[in-house]
C-alpha positions as CSV (number, residue, x, y, z in Angstrom):
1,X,-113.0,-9.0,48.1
2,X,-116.2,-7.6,47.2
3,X,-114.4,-4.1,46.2
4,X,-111.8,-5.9,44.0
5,X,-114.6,-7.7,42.4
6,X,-116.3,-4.4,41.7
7,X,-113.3,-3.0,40.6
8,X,-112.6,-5.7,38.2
9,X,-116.4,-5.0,36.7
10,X,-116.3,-1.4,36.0
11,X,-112.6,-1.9,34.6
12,X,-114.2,-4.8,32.0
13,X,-116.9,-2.6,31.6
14,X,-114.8,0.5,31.0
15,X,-112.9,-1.4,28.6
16,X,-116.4,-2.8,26.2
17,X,-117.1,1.0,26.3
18,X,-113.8,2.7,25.0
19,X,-112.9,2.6,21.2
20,X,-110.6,-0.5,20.3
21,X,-108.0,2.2,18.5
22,X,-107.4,3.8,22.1
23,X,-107.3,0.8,23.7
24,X,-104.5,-0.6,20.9
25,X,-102.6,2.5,21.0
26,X,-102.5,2.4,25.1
27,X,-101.4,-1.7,24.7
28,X,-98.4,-0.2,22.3
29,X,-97.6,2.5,24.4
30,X,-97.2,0.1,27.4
31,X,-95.3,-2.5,25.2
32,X,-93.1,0.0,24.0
33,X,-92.6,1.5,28.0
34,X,-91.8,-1.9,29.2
35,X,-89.3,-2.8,27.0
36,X,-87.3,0.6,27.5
37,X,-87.8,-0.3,31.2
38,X,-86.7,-3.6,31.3
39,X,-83.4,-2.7,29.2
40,X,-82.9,0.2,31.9
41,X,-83.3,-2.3,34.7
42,X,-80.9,-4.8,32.8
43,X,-78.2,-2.0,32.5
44,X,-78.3,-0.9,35.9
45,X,-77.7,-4.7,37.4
46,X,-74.8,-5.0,34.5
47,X,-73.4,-1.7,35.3
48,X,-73.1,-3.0,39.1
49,X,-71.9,-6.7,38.1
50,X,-69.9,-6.2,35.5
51,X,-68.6,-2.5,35.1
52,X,-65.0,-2.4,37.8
53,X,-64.2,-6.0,36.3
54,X,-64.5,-6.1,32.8
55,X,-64.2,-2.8,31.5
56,X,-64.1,-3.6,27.6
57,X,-66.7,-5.9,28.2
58,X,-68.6,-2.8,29.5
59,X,-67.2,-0.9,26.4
60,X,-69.2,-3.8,23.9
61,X,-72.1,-3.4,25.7
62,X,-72.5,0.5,25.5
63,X,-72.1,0.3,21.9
64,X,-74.6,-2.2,21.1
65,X,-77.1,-0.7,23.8
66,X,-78.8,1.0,20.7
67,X,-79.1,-2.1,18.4
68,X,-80.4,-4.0,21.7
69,X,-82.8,-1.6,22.7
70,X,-84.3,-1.3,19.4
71,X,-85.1,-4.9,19.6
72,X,-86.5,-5.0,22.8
73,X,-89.1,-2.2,21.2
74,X,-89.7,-4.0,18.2
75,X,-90.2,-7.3,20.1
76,X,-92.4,-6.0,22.8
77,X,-94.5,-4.3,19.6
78,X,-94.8,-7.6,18.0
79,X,-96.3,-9.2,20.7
80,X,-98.6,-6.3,21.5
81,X,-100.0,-7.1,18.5
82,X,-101.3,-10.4,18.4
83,X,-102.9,-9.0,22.1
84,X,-104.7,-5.8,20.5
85,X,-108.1,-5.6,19.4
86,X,-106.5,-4.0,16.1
87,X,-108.3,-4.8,12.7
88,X,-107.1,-6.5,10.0
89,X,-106.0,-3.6,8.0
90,X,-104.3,-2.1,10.8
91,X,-102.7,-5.3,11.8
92,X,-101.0,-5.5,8.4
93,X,-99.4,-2.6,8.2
94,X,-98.2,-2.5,11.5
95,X,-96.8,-5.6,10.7
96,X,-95.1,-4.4,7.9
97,X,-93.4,-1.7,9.4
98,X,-92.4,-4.0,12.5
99,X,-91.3,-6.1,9.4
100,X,-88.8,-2.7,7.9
101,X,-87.8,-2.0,11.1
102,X,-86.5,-5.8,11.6
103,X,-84.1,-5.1,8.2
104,X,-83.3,-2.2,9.4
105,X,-82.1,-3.3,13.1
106,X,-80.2,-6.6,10.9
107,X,-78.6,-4.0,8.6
108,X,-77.1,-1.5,11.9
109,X,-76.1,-5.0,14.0
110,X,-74.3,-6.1,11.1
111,X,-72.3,-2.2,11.0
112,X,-71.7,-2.4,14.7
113,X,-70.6,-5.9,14.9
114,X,-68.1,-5.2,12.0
115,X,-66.9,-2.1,13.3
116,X,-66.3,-3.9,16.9
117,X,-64.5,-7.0,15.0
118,X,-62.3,-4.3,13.1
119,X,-61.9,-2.6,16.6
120,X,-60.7,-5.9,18.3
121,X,-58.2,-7.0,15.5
122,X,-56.7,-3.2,15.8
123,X,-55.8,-3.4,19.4
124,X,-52.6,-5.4,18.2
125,X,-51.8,-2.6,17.0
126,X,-49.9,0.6,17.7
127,X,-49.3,3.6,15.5
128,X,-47.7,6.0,18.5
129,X,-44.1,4.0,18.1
130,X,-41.2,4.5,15.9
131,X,-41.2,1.3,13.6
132,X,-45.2,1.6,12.8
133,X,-44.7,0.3,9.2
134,X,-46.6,-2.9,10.2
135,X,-49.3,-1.0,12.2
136,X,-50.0,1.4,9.7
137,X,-50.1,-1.9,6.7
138,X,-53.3,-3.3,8.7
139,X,-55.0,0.3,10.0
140,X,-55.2,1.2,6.6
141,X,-56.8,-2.3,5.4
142,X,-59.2,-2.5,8.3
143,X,-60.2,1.2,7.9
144,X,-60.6,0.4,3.8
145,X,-62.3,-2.4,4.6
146,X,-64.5,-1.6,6.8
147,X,-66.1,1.6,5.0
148,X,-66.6,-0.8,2.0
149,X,-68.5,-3.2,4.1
150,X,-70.6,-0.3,5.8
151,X,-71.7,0.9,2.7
152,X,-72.3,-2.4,0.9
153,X,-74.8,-3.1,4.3
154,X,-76.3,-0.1,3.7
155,X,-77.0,-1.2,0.4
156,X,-78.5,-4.5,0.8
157,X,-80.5,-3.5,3.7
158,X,-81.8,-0.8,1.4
159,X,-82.5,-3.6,-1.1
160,X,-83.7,-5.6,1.1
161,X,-86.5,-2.9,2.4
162,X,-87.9,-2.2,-0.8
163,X,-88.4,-5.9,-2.0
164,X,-90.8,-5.8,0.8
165,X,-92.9,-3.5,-1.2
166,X,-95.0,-5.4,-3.8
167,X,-95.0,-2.2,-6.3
168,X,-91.2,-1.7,-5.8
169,X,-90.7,-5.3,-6.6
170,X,-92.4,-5.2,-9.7
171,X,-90.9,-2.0,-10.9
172,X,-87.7,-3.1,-10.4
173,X,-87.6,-6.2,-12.3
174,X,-89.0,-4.5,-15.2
175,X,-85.9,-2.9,-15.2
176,X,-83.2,-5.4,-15.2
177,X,-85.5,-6.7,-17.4
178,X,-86.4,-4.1,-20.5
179,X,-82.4,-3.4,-19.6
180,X,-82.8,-0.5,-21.4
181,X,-82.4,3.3,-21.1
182,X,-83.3,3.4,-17.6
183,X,-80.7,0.8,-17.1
184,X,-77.9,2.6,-18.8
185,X,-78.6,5.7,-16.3
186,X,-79.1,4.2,-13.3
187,X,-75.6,2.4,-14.1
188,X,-73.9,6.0,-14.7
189,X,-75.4,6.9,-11.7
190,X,-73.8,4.0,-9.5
191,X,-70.4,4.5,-12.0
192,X,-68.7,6.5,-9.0
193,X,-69.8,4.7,-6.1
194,X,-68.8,1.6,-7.7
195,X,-65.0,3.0,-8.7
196,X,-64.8,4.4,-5.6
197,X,-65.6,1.2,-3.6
198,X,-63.5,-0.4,-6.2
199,X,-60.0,1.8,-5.6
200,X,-60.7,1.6,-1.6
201,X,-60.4,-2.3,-2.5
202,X,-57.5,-2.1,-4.6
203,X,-55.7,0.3,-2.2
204,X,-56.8,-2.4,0.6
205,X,-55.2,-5.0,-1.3
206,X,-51.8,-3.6,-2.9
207,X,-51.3,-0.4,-0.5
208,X,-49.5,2.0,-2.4
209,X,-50.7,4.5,0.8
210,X,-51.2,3.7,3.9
211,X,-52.2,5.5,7.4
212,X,-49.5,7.9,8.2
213,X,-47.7,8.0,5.5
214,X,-45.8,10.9,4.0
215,X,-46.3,12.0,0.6
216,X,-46.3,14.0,-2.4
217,X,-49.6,15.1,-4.0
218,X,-50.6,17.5,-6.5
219,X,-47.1,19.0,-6.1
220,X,-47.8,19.4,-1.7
221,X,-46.3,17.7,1.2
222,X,-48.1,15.8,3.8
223,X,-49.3,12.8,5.6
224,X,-52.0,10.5,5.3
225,X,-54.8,11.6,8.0
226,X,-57.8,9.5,7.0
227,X,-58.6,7.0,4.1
228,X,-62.5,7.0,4.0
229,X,-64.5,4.7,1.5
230,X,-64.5,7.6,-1.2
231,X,-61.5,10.2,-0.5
232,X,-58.2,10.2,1.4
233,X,-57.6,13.6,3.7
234,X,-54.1,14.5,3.4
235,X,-52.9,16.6,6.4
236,X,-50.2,19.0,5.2
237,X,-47.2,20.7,6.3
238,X,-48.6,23.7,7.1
239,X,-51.8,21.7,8.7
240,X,-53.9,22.7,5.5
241,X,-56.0,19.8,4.3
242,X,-56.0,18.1,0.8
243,X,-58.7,16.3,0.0
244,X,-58.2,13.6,-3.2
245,X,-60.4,11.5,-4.4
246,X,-59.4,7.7,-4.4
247,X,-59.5,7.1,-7.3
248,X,-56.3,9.7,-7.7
249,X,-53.9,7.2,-6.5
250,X,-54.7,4.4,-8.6
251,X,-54.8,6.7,-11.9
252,X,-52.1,9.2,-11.3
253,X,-48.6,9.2,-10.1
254,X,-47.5,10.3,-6.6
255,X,-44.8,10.1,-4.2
256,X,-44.7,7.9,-1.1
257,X,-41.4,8.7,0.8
258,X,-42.4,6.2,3.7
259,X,-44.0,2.9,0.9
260,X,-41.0,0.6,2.9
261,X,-39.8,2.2,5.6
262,X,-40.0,5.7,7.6
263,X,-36.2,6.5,7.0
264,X,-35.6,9.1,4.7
265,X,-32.5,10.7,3.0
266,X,-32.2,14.3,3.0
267,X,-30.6,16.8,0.5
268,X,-29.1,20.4,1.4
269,X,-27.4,22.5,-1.6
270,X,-25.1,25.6,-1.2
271,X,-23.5,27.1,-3.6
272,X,-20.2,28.8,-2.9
273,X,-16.9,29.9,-4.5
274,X,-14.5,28.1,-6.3
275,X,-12.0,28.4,-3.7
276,X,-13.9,27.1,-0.9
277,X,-12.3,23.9,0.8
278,X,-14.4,20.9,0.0
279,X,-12.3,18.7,2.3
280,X,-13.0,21.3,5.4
281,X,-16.6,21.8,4.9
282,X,-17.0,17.9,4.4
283,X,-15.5,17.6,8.1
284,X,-17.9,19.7,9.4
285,X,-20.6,18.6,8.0
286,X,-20.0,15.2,9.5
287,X,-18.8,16.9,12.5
288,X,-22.7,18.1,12.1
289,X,-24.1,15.1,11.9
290,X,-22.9,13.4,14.5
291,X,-23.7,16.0,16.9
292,X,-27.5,16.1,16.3
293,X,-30.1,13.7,17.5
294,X,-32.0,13.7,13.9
295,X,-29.5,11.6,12.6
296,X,-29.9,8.2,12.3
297,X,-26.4,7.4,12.0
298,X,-26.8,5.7,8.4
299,X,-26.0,8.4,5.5
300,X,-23.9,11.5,5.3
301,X,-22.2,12.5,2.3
302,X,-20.8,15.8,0.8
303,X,-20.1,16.1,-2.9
304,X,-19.9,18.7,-5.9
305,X,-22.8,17.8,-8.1
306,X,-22.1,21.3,-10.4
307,X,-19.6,23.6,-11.4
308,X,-21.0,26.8,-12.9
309,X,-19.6,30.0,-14.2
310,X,-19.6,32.0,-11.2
311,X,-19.8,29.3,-8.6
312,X,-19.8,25.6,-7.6
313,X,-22.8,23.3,-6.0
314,X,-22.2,21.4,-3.2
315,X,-24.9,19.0,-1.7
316,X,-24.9,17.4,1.3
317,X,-26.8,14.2,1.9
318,X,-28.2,13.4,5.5
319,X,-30.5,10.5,6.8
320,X,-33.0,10.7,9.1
321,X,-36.0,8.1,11.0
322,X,-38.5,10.5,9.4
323,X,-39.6,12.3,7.2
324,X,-40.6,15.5,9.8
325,X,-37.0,14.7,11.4
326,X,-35.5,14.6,7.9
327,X,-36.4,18.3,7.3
328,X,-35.5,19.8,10.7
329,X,-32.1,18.0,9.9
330,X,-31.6,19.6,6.4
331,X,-32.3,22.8,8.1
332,X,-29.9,22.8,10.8
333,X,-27.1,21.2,8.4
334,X,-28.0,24.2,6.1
335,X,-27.5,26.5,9.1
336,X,-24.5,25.1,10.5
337,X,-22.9,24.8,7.2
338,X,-23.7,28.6,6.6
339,X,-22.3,29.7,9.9
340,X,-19.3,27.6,9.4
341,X,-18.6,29.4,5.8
342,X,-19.1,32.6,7.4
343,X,-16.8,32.5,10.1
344,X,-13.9,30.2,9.0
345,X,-14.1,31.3,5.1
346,X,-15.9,33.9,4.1
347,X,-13.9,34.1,1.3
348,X,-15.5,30.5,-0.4
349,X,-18.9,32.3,0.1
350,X,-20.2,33.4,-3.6
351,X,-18.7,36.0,-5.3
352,X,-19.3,38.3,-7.8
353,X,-15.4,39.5,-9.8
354,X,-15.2,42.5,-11.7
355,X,-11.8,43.7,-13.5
356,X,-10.8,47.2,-13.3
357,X,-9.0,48.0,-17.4
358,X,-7.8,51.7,-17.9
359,X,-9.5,53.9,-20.2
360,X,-5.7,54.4,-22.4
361,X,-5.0,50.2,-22.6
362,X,-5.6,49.2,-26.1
363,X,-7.5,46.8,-26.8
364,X,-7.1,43.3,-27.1
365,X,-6.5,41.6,-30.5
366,X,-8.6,38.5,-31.2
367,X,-6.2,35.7,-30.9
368,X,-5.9,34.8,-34.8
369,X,-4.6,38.4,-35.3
370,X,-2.5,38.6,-32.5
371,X,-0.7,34.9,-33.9
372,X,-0.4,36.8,-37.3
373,X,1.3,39.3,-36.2
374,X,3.8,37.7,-33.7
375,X,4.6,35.6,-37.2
376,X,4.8,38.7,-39.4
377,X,7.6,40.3,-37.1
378,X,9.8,37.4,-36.6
């Protein structure tokens, strides 16, 4: 008893002795260590309880470990505080900072809680099935949405930081209120931004794109990849990326060849003689149809859509689900139909006619003199 008592002594005494900035700094350091320790400790008995049972519970919990753990800190800090020999200058500002860092933890719990609400109302939702029209309708809303509201957070916990400076707060409302050339720049500045944010909005609202979707940009075929909160990545054909701003789809025209539904109708032209059997070939080409599984059993049509000097235009029309499908159907309709002129009549395949005239045949008359002279002799 007489050792602890000792012990306590020399500890009090060691304490009078060493500077009151190492002795705060040492009660921080130990606040900040227990808090890390405690949310450690917390994890583990969660990870055990709650882990093989609720695994999306689990999920929640991992993604706001950051948020949480920041707290712990900042509240551990806070009370470390009051229970340091700090002096008043100090205080304050640590105070304030504990004060930014309180915005800032408000601003990234209010991203992570949106993102896990846009999360939950997604898992209705599936865009690996064949009639995704719905699906893709509310991914592309929620993902619109939701990278408005991130940046508008971001925002307003900016603001929200800097009106905790007195200087700041000053400075800006001079501004809004000499409203003058400062005002006019700091508004061109913000011009994009804010027409951006506006066109992620309207597409949000009225859709004219939406996840998925196949289209028709800037003369290139693709599908929309990604709609962020300032461009849209359009995956193409050929797997090259086309990025466009938003703004691009609320000023210019485009085509949208899945707006209502993911069933498409396919062309395939040929051109071929005049003597080719229209009847024969649009046989086959249901024939065609039928026996492939890109077609969807809706459309197929053959017609002559042009007549030209040399040789006619036939085009065959061919439905598919989608748009991909669509394309491997016109193929293999072109293909077939080729293979089918070339073996049953390669005659109807285009030609080119010459006529052979002997060098001692007169010429012809024009048509008026020839007349005139059929009169004159009779």
């Amino acid at each position: 008893m007489d050792f602890l008592r000792s012990q306590w002594f020399a500890f009090v005494e060691f304490l009078n002795s060493t500077p009151s900035e190492i002795i705060s700094i040492a009660v921080l350091a130990l606040a900040v260590v227990i808090a890390i320790a405690v949310f450690a400790a917390a994890v583990a008995i969660l990870r055990q309880l709650v882990k093989p049972y609720h695994p999306r519970f689990w999920s929640y919990l991992r993604r706001t470990s950051g948020p949480i753990r920041f707290a712990l800190v900042l509240f551990a800090i806070g009370v470390a505080i009051q229970v340091s020999p700090l002096s008043g200058e100090a205080a304050d500002g640590l105070s304030r900072v504990v004060r930014l860092c309180f915005i800032m933890l408000t601003g990234w719990l209010a991203i992570v809680a949106a993102d896990m609400a846009a999360d939950v109302y997604l898992l209705r939702f599936r865009l690996d099935i064949a009639d995704n029209l719905l699906a893709r309708k509310h991914v592309t809303q929620v993902r619109i949405l939701r990278a408005a509201m991130r940046i508008m957070i971001v925002l307003f916990t900016i603001a929200a930081a800097l009106m905790t400076f007195e200087a700041v707060r000053q400075f800006g409302v001079s501004l809004f209120a000499s409203a003058g050339l400062a005002g006019i720049v700091v508004g061109f500045a913000a011009r994009p931004l804010l027409s951006s944010l506006i066109a992620g909005v309207q597409i949000a609202m009225t859709q004219p794109i939406r996840i998925d979707d196949a289209v028709v940009v800037e003369g290139e075929w693709g599908w929309i990849e990604e709609i962020t909160a300032t461009y849209v990545v359009i995956k193409l054909w050929d797997w090259r990326r086309l990025i466009v701003p938003l703004s691009h789809f609320m000023e210019k025209p485009f085509q949208n060849w899945t707006r209502e539904g993911a069933s498409i109708i396919g062309s395939v032209t040929i051109h071929a003689d005049y003597t080719v059997p229209v009847d024969r070939v649009r046989k086959k080409l249901e024939e065609i149809a039928r026996a492939s599984k890109l077609w969807d059993g809706a459309v197929v049509n053959l017609q002559v859509t042009d007549a030209g000097s040399h040789s006619v235009q036939l085009r065959a029309l061919v439905s598919a689900r989608t748009s991909p499908e669509a394309w491997d159907l016109r193929c293999e309709v072109r293909e077939k139909l080729i293979a089918f002129l070339q073996a049953e009549h390669p005659l109807a395949l285009p030609r080119g006619r010459q006529e052979a005239i002997r060098a001692d045949t007169p010429p012809l008359a024009p048509q008026g003199a020839q007349e005139r002279s059929d009169r004159d002799f009779g």
